[in-house]
C-alpha positions in Angstrom: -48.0 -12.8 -43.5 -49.6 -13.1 -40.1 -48.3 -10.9 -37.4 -48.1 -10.8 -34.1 -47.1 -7.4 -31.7 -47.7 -7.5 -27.8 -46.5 -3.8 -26.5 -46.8 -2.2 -23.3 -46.9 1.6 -23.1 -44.9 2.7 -20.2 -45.2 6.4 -18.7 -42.5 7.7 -16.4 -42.5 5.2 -13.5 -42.1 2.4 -15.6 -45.3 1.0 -15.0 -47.7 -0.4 -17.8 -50.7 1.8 -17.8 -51.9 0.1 -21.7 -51.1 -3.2 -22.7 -51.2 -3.5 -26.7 -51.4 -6.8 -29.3 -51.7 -6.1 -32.9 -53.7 -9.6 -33.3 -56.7 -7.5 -31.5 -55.4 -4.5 -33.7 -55.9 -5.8 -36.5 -59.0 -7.4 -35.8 -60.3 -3.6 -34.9 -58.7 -2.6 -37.9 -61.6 -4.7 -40.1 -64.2 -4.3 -37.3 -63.4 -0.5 -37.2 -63.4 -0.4 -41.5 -60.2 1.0 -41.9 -60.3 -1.9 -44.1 -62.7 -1.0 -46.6 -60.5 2.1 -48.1 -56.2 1.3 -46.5 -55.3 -2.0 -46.8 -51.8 -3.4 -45.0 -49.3 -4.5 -47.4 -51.7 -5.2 -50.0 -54.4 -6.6 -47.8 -57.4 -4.6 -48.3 -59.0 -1.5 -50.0 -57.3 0.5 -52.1 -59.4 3.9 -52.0 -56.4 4.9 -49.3 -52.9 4.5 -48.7 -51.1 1.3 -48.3 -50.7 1.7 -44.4 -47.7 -1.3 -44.9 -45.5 0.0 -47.7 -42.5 2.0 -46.9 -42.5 4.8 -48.6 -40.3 8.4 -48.1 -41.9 8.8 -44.4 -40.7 8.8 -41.1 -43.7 8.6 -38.8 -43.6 8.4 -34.8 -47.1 7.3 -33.2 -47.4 10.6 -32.4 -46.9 11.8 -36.6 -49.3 9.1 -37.1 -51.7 10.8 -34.8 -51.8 13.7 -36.4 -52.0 12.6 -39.7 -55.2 11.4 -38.7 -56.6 13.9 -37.0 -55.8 15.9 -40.4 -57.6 13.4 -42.3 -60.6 13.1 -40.0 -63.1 15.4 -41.5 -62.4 13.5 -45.2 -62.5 9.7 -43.5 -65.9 10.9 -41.9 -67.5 12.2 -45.1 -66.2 8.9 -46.7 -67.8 6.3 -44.4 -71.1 8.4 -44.5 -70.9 8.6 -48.6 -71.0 4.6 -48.2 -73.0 4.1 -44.8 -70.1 2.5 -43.1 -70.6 3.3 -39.7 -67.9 2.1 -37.1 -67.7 0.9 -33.6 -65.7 2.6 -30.9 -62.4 2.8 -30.4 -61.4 3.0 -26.6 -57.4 3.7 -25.4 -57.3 0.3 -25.6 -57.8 -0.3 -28.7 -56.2 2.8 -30.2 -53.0 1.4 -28.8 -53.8 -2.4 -30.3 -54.1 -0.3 -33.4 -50.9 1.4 -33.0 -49.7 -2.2 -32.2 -50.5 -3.8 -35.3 -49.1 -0.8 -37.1 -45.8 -1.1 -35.7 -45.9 -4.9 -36.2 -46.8 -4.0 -40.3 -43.5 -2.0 -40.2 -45.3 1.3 -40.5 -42.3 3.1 -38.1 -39.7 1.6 -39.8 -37.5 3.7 -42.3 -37.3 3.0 -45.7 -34.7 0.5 -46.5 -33.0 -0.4 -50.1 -32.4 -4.0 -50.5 -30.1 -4.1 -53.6 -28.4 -1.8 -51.2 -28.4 -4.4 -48.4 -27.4 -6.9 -50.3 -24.2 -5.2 -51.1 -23.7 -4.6 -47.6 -24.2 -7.9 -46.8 -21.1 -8.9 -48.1 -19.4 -5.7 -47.5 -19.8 -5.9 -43.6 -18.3 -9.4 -44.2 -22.1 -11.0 -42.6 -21.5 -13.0 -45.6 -18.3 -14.8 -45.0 -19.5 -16.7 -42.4 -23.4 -16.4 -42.9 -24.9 -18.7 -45.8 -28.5 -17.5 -47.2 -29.6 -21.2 -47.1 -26.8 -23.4 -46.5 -24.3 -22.4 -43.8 -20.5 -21.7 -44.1 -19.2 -22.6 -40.6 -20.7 -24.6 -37.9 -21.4 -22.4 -35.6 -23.1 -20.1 -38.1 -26.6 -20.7 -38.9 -27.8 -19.9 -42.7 -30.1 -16.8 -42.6 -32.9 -18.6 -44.0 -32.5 -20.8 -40.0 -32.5 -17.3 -38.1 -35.7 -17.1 -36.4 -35.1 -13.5 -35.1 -34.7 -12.4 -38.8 -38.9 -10.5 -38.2 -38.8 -10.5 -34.7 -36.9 -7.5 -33.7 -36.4 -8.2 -30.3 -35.0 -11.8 -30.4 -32.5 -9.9 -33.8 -31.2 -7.6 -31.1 -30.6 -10.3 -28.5 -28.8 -12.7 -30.9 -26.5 -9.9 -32.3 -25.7 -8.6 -28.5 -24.9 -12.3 -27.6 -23.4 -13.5 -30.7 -21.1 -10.4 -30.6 -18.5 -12.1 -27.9 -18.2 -15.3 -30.7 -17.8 -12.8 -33.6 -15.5 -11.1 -32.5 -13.2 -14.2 -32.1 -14.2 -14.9 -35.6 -13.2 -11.6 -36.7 -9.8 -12.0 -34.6 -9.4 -15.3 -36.4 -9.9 -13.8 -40.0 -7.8 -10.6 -39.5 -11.5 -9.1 -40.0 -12.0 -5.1 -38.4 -14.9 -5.0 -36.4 -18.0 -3.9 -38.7 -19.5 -0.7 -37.7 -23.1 -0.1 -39.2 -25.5 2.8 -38.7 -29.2 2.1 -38.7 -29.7 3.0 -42.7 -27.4 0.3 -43.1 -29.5 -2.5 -40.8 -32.3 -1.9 -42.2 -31.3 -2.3 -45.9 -29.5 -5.1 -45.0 -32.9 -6.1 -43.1 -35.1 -5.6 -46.1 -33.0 -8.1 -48.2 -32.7 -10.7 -45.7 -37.0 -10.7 -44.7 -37.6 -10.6 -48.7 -35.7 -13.7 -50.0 -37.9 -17.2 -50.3 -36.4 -18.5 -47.2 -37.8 -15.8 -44.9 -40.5 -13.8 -46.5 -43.1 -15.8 -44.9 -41.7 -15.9 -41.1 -44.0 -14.7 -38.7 -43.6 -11.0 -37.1 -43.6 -11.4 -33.2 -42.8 -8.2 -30.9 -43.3 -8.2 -27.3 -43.1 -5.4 -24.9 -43.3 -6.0 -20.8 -43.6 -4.0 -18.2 -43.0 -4.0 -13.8 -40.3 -3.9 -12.0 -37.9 -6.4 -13.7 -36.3 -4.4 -16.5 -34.6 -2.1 -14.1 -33.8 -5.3 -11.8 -31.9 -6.7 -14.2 -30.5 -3.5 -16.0 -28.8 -3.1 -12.5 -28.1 -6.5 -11.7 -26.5 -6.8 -15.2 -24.2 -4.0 -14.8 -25.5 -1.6 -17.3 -26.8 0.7 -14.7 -22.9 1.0 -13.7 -22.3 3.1 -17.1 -25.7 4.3 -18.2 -26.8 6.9 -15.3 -26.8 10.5 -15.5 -26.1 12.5 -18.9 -25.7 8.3 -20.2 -28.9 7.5 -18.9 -30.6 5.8 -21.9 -34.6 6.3 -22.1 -34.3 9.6 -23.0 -30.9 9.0 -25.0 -33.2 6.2 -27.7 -36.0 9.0 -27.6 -37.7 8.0 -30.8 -35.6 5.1 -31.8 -36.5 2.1 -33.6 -36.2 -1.5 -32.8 -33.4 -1.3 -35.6 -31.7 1.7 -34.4 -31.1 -0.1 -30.9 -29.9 -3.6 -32.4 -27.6 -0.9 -34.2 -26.6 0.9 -31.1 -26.0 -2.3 -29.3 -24.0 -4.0 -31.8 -21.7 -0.8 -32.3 -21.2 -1.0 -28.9 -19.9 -4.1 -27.8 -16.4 -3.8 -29.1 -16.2 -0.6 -26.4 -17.3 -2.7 -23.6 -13.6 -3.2 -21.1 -15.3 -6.5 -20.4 -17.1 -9.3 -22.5 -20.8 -8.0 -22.0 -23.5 -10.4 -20.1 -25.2 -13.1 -22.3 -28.9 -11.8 -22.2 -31.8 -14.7 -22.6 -34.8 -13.4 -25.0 -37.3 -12.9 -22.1 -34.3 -10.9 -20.5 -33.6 -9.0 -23.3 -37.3 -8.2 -23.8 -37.4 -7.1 -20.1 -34.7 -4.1 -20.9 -35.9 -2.9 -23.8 -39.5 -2.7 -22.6 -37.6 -0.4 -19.4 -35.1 1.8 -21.4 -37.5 2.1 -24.9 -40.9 1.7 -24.4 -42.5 4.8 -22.8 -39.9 7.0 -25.1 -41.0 5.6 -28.8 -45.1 5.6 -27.7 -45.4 8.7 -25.5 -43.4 10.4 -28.6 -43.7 14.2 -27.0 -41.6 17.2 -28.2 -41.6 20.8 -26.5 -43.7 21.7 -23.8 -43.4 25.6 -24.9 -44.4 24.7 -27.9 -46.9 22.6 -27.2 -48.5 25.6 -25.1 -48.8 27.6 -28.1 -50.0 24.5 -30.2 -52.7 24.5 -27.6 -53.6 28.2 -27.9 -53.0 28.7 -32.0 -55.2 25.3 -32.6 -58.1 26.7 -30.4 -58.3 23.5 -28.2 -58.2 26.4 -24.7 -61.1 28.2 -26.4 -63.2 25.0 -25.1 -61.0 22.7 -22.7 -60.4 25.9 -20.5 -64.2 26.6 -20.8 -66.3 24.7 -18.6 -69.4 26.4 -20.2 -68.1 24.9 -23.5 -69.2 21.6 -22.5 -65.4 20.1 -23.2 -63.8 18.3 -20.6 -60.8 19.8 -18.3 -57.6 17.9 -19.6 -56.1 19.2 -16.5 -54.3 16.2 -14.5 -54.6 13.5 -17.1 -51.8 11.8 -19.1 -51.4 11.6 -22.6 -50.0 9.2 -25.3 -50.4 9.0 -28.8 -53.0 6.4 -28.2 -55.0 8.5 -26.1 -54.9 11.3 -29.0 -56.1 8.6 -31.5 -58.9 7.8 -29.3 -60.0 10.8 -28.3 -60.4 11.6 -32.1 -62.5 8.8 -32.4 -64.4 9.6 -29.7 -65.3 13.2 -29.9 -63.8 14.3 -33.1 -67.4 14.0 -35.3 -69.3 16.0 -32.3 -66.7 18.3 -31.8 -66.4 19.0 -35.9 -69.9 19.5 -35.6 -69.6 22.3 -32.6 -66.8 24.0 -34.3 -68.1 24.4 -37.9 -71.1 26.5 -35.8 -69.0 28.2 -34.3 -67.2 29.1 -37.5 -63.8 27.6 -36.1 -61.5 25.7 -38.8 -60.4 22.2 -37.8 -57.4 21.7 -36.0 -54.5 20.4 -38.7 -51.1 19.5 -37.2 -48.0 19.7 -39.4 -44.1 18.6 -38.0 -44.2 18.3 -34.6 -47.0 19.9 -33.7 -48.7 16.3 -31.9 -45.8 15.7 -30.2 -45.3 19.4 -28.6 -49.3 19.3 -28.1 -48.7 15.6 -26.2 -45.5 17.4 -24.0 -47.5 20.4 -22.7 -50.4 18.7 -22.0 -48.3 16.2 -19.6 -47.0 19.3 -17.9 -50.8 19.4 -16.0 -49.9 23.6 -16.8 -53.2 24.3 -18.5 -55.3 26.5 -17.6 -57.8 25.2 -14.6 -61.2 26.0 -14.5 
């Protein structure tokens, strides 16, 4: 299945600084050779992991990051066991990569579908939503929902639909079906595997500028959401699926019918209140500090005799992280095993700490 993922990384001003497609991500994923050992949902070696299967994981970009800077030294040894010698991999393109990951479903939690499919019919999606053939008029079949892999265009036809369901729901004598986000996305993996819609095309897209927050405001959200409510740091490390699960919950809280949202306007929020949150992906500063210390990166970054560059004033994302790895890791393996200094392995949240101190600028200068 071909798929498509366009995502801006947004830092704290809410201006894009990286603008990511997995179509040129997964281009640098064959280019690069990840292709030779991992394949993506069983395109492509099988030396390495299946970087498309969902199995008992929950990775952030950031986790991801880390697991391969772990795995760096083996990958290295690999691709020079079978003179495979790869191109570079700038910012740009570790973010594509990170891209087409997300568009393969690598963040997404593990779902159950016999599980979904039960809840299907238990959340009563099934009394007026067909699989093939619809029930009611106004109720396209599943196999006619064109949001059903798009994640973005899901959340905006749940938020607007909501205000017609819940006249339906009136109508039947029908409560008001609260999910939580284990139950979207087993209800998710049923739906995108039956013969009708295992096939549809993947499309995300993430914008940045100035227009998110215009129309947060100019929608009325800003009214609510300010403050302790304010959401980007509220959906820190959310999903796509944990905010058309948030949304939907909330609806029936609303005093007033909330504002129909067209898919461009929708995308235009979500790129504002998600965005920077899921790919920046940092933890604890104060932890981060002593990441930075324990994993001996101030031993050289705070060492202009060292030869390593200052990271003093410069921003950080997990994209950056990947790049960098791909940059200097193979030099700076080299410098370290000389200097009898073990390779730096991350486990938790190690990454993410490492990624909040190092936005702090507090470093050591010079």
């Amino acid at each position: 299945m071909k798929r498509f993922l366009a995502l801006l990384v947004i830092p704290a001003a809410y201006a894009a600084t990286i603008a990511a497609d997995s179509t040129r991500g997964e281009g640098l994923f064959q280019t690069l050779h990840c292709i030779q050992c991992h394949s993506v949902n069983g395109h492509g070696g099988t030396i390495a992991p299946d970087l498309g299967r969902l199995v008992d994981r929950n990775f952030t970009p950031a986790s991801l990051a880390a697991t391969m800077w772990n795995h760096a030294p083996t990958m290295w040894a690999a691709m020079r066991e079978r003179n495979v010698t790869a191109g570079d991999l700038t910012d740009q393109g570790a973010a594509d990569l990170l891209a087409y990951f997300y568009a393969a479903r690598f963040f997404e939690k593990p779902g159950d579908a016999g599980r979904g499919k039960a809840l299907f019919t238990e959340k009563h999606c099934a009394q007026c939503h067909g699989i093939s053939t619809p029930k009611l008029p106004a109720a396209p079949p599943v196999s006619e929902w064109q949001g059903i892999n798009q994640p973005i265009e899901l959340v905006n036809a749940m938020w607007n639909h909501a205000t017609t369901m819940k006249q339906e729901f009136l109508r039947q004598k029908i409560a008001w079906p609260h999910l939580d986000s284990q139950d979207l996305t087993d209800m998710l993996v049923y739906l995108r595997n039956l013969p009708g819609t295992r096939n549809a095309t993947v499309h995300v897209e993430i914008v940045a500028g100035p227009q998110g927050q215009e129309l947060f405001q100019e929608k009325g959200c800003s009214g609510c959401h300010h403050g302790k409510l304010s959401l980007p740091p509220l959906l820190k490390g959310q999903t796509l699926t944990d905010i058309a699960v948030d949304m939907w919950n909330h609806e029936p809280l609303m005093a007033a019918s909330p504002p129909t949202l067209d898919l461009g306007q929708m995308r235009q929020i979500i790129s504002y209140i998600w965005a920077e949150q899921f790919f920046e992906d940092s933890g604890s500063a104060s932890a981060g500090a002593r990441v930075f210390t324990g994993k001996h990166c101030a031993g050289c970054h705070n060492n202009p005799s060292s030869g390593a560059p200052s990271l003093v004033g410069q921003s950080f994302n997990s994209a950056v992280m990947i790049s960098a790895l791909w940059h200097h890791g193979p030099g700076m393996l080299d410098r370290m095993k000389a200097q009898n200094v073990p390779w730096p392995r991350f486990e938790d949240h190690q990454m993410s700490d490492l990624l909040a101190f190092l936005n702090t600028g507090a470093q050591k200068k010079p």
